[in-house]
C-alpha positions as CSV (number, residue, x, y, z in Angstrom):
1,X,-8.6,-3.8,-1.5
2,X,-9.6,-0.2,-0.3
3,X,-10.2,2.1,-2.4
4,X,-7.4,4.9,-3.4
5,X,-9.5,7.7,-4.2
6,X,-9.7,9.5,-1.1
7,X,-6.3,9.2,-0.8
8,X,-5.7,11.3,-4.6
9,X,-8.6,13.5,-3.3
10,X,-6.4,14.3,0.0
11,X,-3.7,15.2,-1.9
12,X,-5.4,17.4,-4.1
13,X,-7.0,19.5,-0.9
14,X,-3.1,19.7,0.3
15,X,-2.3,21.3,-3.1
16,X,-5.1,23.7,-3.3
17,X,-4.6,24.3,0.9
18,X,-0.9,25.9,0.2
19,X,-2.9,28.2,-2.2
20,X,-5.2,29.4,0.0
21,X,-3.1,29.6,2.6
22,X,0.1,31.9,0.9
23,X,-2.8,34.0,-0.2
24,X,-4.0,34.8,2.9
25,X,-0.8,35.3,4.4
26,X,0.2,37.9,1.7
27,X,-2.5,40.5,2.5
28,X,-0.5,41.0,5.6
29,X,2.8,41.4,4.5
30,X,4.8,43.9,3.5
31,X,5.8,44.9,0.1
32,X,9.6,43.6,0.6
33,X,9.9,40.5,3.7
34,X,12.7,37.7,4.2
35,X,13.0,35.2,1.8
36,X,16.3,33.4,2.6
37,X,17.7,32.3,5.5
38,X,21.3,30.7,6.6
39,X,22.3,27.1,8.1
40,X,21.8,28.9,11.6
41,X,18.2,29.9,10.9
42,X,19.1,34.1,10.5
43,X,17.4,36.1,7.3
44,X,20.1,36.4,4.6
45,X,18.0,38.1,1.6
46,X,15.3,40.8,1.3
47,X,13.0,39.9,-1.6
48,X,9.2,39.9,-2.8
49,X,6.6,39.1,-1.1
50,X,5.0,37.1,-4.2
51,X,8.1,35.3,-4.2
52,X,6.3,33.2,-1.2
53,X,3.9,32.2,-4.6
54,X,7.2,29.7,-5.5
55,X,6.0,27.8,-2.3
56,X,2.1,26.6,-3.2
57,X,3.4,26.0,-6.8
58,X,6.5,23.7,-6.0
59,X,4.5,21.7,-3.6
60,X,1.8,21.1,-6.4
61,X,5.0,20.0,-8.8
62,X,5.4,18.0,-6.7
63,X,2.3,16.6,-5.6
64,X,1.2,16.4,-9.7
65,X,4.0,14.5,-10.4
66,X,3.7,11.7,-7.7
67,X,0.0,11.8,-8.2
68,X,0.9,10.5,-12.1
69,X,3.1,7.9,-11.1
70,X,1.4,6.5,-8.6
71,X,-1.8,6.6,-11.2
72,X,0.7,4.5,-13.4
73,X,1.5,2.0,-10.6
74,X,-2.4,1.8,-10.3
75,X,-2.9,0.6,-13.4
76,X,0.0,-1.7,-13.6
77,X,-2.3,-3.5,-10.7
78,X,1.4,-2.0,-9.0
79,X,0.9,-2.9,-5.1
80,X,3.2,0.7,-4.2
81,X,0.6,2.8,-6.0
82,X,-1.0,3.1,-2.2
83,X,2.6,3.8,-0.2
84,X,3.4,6.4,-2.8
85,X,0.2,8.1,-2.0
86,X,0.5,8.4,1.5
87,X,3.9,9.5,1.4
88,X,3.3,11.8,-1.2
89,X,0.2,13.2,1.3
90,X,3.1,13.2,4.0
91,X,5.0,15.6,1.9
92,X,2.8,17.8,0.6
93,X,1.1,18.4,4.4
94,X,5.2,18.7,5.2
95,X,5.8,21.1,2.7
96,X,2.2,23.3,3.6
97,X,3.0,23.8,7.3
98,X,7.0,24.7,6.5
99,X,6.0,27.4,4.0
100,X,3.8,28.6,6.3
101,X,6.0,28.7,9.4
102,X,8.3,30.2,7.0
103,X,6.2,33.0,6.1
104,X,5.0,33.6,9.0
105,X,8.1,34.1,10.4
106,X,8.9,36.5,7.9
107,X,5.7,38.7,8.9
108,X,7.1,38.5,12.8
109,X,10.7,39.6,11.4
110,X,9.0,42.4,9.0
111,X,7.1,43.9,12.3
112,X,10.9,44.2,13.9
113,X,9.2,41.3,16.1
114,X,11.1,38.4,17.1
115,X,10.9,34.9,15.3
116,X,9.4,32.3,17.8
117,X,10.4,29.3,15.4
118,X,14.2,27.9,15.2
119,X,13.5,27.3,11.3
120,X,16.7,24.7,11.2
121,X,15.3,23.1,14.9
122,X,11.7,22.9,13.4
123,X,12.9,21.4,9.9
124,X,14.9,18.7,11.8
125,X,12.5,17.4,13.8
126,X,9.8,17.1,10.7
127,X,12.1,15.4,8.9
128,X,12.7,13.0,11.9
129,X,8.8,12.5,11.7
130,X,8.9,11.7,7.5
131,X,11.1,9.4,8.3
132,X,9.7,7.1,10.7
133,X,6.4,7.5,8.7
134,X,8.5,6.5,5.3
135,X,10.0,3.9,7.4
136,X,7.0,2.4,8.2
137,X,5.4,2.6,4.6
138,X,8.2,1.1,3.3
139,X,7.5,-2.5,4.0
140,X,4.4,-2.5,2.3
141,X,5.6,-1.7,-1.0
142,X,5.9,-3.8,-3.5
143,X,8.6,-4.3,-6.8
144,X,8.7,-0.9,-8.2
145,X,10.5,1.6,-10.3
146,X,10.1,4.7,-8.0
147,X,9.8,3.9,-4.2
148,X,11.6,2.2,-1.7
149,X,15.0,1.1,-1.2
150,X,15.9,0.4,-4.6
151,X,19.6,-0.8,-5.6
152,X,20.7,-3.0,-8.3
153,X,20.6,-5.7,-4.8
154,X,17.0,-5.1,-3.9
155,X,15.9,-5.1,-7.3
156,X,17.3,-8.7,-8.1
157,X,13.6,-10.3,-7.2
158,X,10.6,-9.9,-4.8
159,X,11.7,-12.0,-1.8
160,X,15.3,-10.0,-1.7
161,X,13.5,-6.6,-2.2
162,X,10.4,-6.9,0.9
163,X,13.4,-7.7,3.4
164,X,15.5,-4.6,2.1
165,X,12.3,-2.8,2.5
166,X,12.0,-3.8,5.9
167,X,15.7,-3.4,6.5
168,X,15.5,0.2,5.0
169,X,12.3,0.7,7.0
170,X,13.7,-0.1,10.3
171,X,17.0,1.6,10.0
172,X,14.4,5.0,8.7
173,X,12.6,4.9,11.4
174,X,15.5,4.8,13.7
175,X,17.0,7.1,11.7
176,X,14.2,9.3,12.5
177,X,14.4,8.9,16.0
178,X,17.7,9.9,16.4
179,X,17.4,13.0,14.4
180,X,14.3,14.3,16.4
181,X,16.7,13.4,20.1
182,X,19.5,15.4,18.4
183,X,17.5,18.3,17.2
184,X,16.5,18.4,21.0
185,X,20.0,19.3,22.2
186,X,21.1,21.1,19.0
187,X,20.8,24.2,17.1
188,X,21.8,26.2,14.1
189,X,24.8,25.1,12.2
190,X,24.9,21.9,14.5
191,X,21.8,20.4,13.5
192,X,22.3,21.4,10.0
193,X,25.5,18.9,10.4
194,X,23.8,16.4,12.3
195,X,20.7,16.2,9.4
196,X,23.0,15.9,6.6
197,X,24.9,13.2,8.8
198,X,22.0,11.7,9.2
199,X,20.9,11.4,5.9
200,X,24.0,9.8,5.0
201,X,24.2,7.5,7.2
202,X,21.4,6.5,6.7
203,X,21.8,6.1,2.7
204,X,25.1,4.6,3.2
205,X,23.7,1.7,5.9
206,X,20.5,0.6,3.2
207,X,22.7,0.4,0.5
208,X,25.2,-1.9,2.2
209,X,22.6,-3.5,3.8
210,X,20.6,-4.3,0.8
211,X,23.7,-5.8,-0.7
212,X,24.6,-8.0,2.7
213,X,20.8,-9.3,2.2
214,X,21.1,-10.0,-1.4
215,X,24.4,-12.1,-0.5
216,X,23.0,-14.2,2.5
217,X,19.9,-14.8,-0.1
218,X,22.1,-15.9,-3.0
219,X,24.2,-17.9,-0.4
220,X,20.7,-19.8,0.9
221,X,19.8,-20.7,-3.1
222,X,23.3,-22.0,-3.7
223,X,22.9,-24.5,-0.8
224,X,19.1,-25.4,-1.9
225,X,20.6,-26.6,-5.0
């Protein structure tokens, strides 16, 4: 089994990279810069620049509390504790290159310059990306507590939960697709819609799904006996 470490060590460089990177980007902005913007990707509110300090610190929330579950897993000999890792690396390099985009948009837009980035365009297609890489880590998680497509269904016992894994993976990674061709074609308040739509589809099609699978399972055991 390969080892795990480099993977906690990864993620621990992605923590203290959103650090080094927000302070960087602070000693050239102004006092006051954007710090909000709407579904169509426009500045809304004036604020702080330290405020940008929220970004580094959420992402290493985040990243500290994935890193102890998936420590948990690994000592519960947990199969998912190498999944979680690599998608919490996923989302912790996701969350270091939006805040930067973000902020340096707001240096462009404090120097009365333009903003090159469509924040909502940009955001769809990453997420697009998570997706199909979630998708295709989801099949090689085991039983768990915190990862994969987990419903009272796909919980019932390991053979029903690696095909909803690979049912939910599948349908994420098309999922994914789709939302990177759309954000392609749309903009602002559009492919806000078309993420959240998305999104629920998405949730909506695993969860019947997972129940469909449980079903034809339970149907197959009836008939064994």
């Amino acid at each position: 089994m390969k080892s795990t470490k480099p993977l906690y060590r990864l993620t621990f460089a992605l923590i203290l990279l959103g650090f080094v990177i927000t302070a960087i980007l602070l000693a050239f902005m102004p006092a006051r810069v954007p710090m909000h913007y709407n579904a169509t990707g426009e500045a809304d509110r004036i604020g702080s620049k330290y405020e940008n300090l929220l970004f580094p610190c959420s992402t290493a929330l985040y990243g500290a509390l994935f890193l102890v579950l998936a420590r948990y897993m690994g000592k519960k000999n947990a199969g998912s504790e190498r999944p979680l890792l690599i998608c919490t690396i996923v989302m912790c390099s996701w969350f270091d290159v939006l805040f930067t985009v973000l902020m340096l948009k707001s240096i462009r837009l404090s120097a009365g310059q333009a903003a090159e980035v469509d924040i909502t365009k940009f955001t769809a297609i990453a997420l697009g990306l998570i997706l199909v890489v979630t998708g295709n880590i989801m099949p090689k998680a085991t039983r768990n507590a915190v990862f994969g497509l987990r419903t009272t269904w796909s919980s019932k016992n390991d053979v029903v939960w690696q095909r909803c894994q690979r049912f939910g993976g599948y349908t994420g990674i098309a999922a994914g697709l789709l939302l990177v061709v759309l954000s392609c074609f749309l903009g602002g308040m559009a492919i806000s819609a078309a993420m959240i739509a998305v999104l629920l589809l998405w949730t909506v099609v695993c969860i019947a799904g997972s129940k469909m699978i449980y079903l034809k399972w339970e149907r197959g055991q009836n008939i064994a006996q």
